[in-house]
C-alpha positions in Angstrom: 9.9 1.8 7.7 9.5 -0.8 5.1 8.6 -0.8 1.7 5.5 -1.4 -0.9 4.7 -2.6 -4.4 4.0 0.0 -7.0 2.4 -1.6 -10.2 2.5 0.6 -13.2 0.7 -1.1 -16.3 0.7 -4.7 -14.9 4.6 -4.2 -14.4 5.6 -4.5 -10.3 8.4 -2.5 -8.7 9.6 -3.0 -4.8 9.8 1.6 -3.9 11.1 2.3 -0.2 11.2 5.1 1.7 13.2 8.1 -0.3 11.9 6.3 -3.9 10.2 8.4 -6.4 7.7 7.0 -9.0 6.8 9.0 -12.0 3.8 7.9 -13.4 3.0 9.1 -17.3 0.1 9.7 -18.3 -2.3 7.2 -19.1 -0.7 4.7 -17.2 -2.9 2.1 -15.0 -1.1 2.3 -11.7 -1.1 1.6 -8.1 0.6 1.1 -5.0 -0.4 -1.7 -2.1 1.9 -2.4 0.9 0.7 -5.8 2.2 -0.3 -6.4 5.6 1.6 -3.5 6.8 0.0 0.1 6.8 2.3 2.8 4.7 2.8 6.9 4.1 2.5 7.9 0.6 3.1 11.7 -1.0 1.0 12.3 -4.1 1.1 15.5 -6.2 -1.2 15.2 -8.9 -2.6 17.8 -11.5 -6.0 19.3 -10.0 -9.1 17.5 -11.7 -7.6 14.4 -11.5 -10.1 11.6 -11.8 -9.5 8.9 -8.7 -10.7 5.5 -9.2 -11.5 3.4 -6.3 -10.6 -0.9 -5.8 -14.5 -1.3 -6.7 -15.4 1.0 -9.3 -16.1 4.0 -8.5 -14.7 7.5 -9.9 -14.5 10.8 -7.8 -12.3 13.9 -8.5 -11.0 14.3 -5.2 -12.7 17.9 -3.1 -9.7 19.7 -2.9 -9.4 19.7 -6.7 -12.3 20.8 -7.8 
């Protein structure tokens, strides 16, 4: 277990295992977790719009 960076807006935060971020809406965000490989749970409203590190927006299968 280790931890990760979660960047809402610009703004970094250090979230470990048991953490909760609430993102509001609108909000630029992120997460990255170095050079080590890291679980995340997500619940996000269906239709969400994903946005990939080069570009490219999807809504995600299981929400349409």
């Amino acid at each position: 277990m280790g931890s990760v960076t979660t960047v809402l807006d610009g703004e970094e935060h250090l979230t470990g295992p048991g953490d909760t971020v609430i993102v509001p809406a609108g909000t630029e965000h992120y997460v990255y977790s170095g050079d080590h490989p890291a679980d995340l749970i997500a619940a996000v409203p269906a239709g969400t719009v994903f946005i990939t590190p080069d570009g490219d927006e999807r809504v995600a299968d299981w929400a349409k």
